[in-house]
C-alpha positions in Angstrom: 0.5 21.8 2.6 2.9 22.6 -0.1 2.6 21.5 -3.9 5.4 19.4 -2.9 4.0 17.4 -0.2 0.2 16.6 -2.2 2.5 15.6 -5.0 4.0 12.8 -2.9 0.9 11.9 -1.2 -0.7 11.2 -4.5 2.0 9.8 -5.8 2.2 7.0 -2.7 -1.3 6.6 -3.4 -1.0 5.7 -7.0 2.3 3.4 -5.6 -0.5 1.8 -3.7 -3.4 0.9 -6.2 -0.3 0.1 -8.7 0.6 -2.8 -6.1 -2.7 -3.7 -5.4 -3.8 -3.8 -8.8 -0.6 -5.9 -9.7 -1.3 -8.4 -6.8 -4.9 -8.7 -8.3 -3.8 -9.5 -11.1 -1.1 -11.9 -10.3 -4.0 -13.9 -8.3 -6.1 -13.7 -11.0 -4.1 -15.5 -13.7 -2.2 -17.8 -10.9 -2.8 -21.4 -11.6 -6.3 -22.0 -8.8 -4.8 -25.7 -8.3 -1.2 -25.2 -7.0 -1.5 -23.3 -3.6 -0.2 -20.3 -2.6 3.7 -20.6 -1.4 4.3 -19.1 2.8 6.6 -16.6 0.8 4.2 -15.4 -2.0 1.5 -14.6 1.0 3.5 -12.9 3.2 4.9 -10.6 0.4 1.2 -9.9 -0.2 -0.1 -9.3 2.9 2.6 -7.0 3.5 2.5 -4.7 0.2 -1.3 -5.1 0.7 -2.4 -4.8 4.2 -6.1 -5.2 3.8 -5.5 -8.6 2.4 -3.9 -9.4 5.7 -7.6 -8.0 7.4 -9.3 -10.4 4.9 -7.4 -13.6 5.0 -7.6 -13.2 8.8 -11.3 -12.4 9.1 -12.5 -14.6 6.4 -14.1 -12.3 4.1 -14.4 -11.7 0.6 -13.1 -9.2 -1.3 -13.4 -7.9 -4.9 -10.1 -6.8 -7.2 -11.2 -3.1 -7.4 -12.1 -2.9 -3.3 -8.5 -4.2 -2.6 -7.4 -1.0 -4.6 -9.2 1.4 -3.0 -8.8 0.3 0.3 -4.4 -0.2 -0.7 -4.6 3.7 -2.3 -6.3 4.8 0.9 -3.6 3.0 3.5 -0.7 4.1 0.8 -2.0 7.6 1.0 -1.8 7.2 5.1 1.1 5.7 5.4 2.5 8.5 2.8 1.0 10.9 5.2 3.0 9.8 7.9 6.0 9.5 6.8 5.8 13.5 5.1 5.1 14.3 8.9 8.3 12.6 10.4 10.2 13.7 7.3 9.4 17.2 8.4 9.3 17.1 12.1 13.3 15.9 11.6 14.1 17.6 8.5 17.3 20.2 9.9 16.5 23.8 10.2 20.1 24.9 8.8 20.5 27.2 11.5 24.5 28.1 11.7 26.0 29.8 14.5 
C-alpha cells in the first residue's frame, strides 16, 4: 500500500465517525416528542449502516459504539472502492 492509498483509507474513516458523530448528535438534541420523519430515517440508516442493523434487530446502541462501528464500515467501504479504483485505473500504454 502506498502513502497515498492509507491516506484515503483514513481519511474515509474519519468521513465515517464525522457522520456518525453528527447523526448522534442530531438525535440527541432532536425534540423526543415529535417522531422521526420516513425521510430523516432513511438518510440515517443509509450514511450510518449499523443503525439500519439496530433499528431492524431491536437493540440498543450507545453514541460512541455507532462511531466505531460507522469508522470501521467507512474504512471498508473506503477499501473497496481504492481496490476497483485500481483494478480499472488505465495503464497508459500507447502503441
Amino acid at each position: 500500500m502506498t502513502t497515498g492509498v492509507k491516506f484515503r483509507l483514513a481519511l474515509w474513516a474519519v468521513i465515517g465517525a464525522i457522520v456518525a458523530f453528527g447523526w448522534g448528535l442530531y438525535f440527541a438534541s432532536a425534540d423526543k416528542a415529535t417522531p422521526i420523519g420516513p425521510i430523516v430515517f432513511t438518510l440515517a440508516v443509509v450514511t450510518v449502516p449499523v443503525a439500519g442493523l439496530v433499528s431492524y434487530f431491536h437493540l440498543t446502541f450507545g453514541v460512541t459504539a455507532s462511531v466505531v462501528w460507522n469508522t470501521g464500515t467507512y474504512a471498508v467501504i473506503g477499501l473497496i472502492v481504492e481496490m476497483l479504483r485500481r483494478h480499472h485505473r488505465p495503464l497508459g500504454i500507447s502503441n
